[in-house]
N, CA and C of each residue as an Amber inpcrd file, in Angstrom:
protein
   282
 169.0570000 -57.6970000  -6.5250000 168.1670000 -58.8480000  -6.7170000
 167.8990000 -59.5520000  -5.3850000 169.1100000 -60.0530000  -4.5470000
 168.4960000 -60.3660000  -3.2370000 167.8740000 -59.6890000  -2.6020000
 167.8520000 -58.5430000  -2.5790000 167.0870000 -57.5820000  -1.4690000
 166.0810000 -57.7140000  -1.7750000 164.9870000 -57.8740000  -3.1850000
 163.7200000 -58.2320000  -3.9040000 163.4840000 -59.2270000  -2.9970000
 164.4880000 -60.1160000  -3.1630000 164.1990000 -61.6370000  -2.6630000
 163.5770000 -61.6730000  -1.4860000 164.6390000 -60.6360000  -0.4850000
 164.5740000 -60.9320000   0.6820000 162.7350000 -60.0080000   0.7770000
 162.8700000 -59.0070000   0.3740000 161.3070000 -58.3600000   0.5590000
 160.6510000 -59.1320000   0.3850000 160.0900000 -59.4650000  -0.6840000
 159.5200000 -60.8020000  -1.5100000 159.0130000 -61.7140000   0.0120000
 159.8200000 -62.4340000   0.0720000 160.0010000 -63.2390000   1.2880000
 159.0780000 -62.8480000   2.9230000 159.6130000 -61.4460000   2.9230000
 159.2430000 -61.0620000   4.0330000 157.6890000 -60.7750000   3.9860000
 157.4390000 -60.2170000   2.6610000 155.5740000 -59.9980000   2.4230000
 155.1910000 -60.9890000   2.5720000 155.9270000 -62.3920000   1.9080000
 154.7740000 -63.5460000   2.0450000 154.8030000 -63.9470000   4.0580000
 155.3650000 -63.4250000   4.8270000 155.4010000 -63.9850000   5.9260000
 154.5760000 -62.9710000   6.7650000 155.0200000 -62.0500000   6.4440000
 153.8150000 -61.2640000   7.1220000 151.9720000 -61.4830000   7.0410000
 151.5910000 -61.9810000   5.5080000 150.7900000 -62.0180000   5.3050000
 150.1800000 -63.2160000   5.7550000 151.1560000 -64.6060000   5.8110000
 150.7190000 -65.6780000   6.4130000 150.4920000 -65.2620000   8.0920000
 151.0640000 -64.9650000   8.4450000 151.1150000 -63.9680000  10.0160000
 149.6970000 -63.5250000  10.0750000 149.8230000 -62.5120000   9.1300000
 148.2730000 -61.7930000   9.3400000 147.1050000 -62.7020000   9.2860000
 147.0370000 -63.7320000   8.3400000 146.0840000 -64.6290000   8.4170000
 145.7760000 -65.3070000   9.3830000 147.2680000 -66.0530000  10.3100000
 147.2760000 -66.8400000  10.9500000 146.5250000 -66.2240000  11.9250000
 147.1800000 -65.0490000  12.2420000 145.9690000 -64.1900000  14.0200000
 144.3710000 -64.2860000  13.4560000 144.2520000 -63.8910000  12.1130000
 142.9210000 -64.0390000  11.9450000 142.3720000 -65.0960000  12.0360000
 143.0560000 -66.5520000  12.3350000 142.6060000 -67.6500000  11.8480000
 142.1600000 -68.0460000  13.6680000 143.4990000 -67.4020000  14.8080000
 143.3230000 -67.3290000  15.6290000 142.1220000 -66.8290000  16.4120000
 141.8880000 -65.8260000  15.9960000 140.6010000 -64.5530000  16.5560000
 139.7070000 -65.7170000  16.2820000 139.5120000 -66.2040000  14.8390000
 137.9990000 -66.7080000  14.7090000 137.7850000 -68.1590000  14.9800000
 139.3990000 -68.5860000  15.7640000 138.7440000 -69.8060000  16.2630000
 139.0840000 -70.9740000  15.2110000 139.4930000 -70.8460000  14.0670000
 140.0390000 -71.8230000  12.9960000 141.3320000 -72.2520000  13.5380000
 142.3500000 -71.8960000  13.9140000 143.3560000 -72.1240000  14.9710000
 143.4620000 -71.7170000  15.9630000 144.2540000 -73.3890000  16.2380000
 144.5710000 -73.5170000  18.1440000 145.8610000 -73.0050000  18.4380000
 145.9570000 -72.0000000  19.0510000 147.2510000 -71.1810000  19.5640000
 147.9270000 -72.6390000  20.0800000 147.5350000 -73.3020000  20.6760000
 148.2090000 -74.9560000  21.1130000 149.2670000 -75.5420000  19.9620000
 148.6600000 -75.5500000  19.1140000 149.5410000 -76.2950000  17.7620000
 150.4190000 -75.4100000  17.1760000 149.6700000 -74.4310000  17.2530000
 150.9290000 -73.1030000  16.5640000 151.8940000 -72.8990000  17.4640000
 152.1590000 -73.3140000  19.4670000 153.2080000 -72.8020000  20.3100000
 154.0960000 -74.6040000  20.1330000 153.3400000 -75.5760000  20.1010000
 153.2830000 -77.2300000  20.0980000 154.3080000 -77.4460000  18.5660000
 154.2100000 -76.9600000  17.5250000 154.5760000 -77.2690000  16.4930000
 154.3230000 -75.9990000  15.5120000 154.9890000 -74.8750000  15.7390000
 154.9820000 -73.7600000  14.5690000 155.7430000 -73.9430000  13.2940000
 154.7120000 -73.4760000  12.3320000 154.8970000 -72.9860000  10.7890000
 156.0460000 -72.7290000  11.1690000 156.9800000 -72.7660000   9.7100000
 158.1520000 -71.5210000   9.7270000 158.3960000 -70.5740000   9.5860000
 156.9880000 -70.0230000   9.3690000 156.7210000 -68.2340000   8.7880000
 156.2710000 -67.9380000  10.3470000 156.4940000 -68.6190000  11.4650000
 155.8780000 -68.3030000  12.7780000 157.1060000 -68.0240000  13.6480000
 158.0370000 -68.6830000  13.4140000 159.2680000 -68.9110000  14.2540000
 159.3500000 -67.6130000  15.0230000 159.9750000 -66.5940000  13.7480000
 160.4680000 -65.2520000  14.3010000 159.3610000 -64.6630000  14.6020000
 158.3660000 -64.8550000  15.1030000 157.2410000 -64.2620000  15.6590000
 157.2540000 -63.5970000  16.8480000 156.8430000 -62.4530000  17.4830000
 157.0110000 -62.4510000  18.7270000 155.6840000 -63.3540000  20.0400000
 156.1830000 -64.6640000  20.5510000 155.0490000 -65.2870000  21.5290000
 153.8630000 -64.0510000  22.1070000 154.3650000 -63.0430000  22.5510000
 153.4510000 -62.1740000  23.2930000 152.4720000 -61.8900000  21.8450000
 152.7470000 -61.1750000  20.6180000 151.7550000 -61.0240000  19.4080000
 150.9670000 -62.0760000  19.3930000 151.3450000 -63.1170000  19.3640000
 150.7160000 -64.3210000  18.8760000 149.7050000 -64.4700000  19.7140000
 149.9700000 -64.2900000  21.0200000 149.4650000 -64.6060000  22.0380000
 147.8530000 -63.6370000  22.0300000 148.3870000 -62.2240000  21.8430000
 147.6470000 -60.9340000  21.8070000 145.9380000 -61.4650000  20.6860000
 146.5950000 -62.4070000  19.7850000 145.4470000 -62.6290000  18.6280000
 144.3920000 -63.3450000  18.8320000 144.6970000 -64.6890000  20.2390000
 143.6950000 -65.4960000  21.0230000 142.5110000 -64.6770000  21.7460000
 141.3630000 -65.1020000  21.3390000 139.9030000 -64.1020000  21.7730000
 140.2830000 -64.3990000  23.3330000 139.6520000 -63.5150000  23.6410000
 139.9590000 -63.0510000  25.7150000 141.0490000 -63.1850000  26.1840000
 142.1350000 -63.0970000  25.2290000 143.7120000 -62.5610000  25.6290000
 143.8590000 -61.1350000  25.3130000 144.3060000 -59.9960000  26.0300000
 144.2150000 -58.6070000  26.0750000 145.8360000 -58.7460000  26.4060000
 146.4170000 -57.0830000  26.9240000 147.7610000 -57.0350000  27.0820000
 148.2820000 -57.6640000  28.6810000 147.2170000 -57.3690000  29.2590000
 147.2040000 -57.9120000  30.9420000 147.3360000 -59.3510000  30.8530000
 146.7010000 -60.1300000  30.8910000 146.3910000 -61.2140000  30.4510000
 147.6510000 -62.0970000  29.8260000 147.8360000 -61.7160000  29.1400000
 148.9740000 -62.1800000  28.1990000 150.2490000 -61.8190000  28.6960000
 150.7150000 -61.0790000  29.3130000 151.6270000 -60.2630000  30.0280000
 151.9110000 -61.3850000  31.3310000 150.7090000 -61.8680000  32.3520000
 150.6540000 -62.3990000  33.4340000 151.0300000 -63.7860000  33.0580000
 150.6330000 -64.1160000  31.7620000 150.8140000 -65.7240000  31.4420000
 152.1860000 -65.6790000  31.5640000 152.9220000 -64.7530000  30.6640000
 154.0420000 -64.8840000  30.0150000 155.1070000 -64.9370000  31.2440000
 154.9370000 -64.1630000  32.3730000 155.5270000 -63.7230000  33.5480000
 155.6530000 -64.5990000  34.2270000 154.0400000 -65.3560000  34.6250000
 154.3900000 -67.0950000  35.1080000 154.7450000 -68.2500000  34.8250000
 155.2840000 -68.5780000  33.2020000 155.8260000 -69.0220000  32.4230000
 157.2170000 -68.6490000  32.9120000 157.6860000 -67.2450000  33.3620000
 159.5710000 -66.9180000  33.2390000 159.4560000 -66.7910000  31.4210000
 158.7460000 -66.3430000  30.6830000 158.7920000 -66.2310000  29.5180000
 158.7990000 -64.4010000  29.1890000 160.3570000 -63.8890000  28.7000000
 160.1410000 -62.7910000  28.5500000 159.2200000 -62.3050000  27.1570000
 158.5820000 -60.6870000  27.1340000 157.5980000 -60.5770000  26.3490000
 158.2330000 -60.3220000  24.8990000 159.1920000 -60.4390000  24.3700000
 160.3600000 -60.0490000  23.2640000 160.9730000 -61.2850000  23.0970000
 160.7370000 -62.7850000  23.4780000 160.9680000 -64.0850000  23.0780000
 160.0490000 -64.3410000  22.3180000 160.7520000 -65.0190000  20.7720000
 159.7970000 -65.2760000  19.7550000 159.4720000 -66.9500000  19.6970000
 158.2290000 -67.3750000  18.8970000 157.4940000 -68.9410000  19.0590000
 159.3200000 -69.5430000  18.9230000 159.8990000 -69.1790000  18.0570000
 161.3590000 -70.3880000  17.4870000 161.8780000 -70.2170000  18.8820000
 162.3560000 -69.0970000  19.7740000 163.1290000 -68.9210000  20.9070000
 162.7820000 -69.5890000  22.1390000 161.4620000 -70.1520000  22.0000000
 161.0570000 -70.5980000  22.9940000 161.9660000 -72.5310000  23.2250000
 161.6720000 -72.5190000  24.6630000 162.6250000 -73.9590000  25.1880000
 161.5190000 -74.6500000  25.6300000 161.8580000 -76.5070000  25.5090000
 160.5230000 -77.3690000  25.0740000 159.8720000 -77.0550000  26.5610000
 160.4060000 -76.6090000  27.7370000 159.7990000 -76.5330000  28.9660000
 158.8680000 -75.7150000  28.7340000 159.8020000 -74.1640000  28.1010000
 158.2870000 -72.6800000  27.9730000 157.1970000 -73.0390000  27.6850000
 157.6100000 -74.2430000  26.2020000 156.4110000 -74.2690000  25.5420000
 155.7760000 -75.0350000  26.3140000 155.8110000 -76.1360000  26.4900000
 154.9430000 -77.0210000  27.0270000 154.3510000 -76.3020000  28.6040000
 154.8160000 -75.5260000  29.5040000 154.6850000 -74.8890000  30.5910000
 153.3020000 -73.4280000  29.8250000 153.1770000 -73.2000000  28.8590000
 152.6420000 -72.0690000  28.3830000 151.6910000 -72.5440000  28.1040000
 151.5540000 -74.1370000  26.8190000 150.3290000 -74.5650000  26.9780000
 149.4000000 -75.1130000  27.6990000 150.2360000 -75.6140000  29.1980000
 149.0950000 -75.9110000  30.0800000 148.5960000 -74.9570000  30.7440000
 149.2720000 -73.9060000  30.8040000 148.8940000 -72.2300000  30.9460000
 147.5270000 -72.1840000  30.3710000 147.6670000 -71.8280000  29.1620000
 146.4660000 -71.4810000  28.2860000 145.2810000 -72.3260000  28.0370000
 145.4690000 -74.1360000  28.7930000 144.5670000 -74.7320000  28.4030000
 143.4300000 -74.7690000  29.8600000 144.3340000 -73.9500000  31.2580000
 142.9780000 -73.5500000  32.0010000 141.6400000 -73.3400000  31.7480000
């Protein structure tokens, strides 16, 4: 029964996930508020994915932010420290 649970669980987060990049791509969300104050279906996210879903962010791109940040690419939105974040969004608000 927990293991249901735990699946259960995990579909609904993926799917909020999936929405969320879509919500990203089209511009309905600000990668700002989602690195500023993430959902809890965002936490265990990986920053570099998230990152990947912002229009004219590619793997280069996103890679270079993350690098001048000191933000490795396998640190997720929850792992991040209030410096990354705040250091990432003035990154991205160039």
């Amino acid at each position: 029964m927990q293991r249901l649970d735990a699946l259960q669980r995990a579909n609904e987060i993926r799917t909020q996930r999936a929405q969320l990049k879509r919500d990203l791509k089209g511009g309905r969300a600000r990668i700002h508020d989602v690195l500023l104050d993430p959902p809890e279906y965002v936490e265990t996210a990986k920053v570099f994915d998230m990152l990947l879903a912002v229009p004219k962010y590619g793997r280069v791109k996103v890679n270079r932010v993350l690098v001048q940040c000191r933000i490795s690419p396998s640190k997720t939105i929850g792992g991040l420290s209030q410096r990354q974040r705040t250091e990432l969004v003035s990154m991205l608000r160039r």
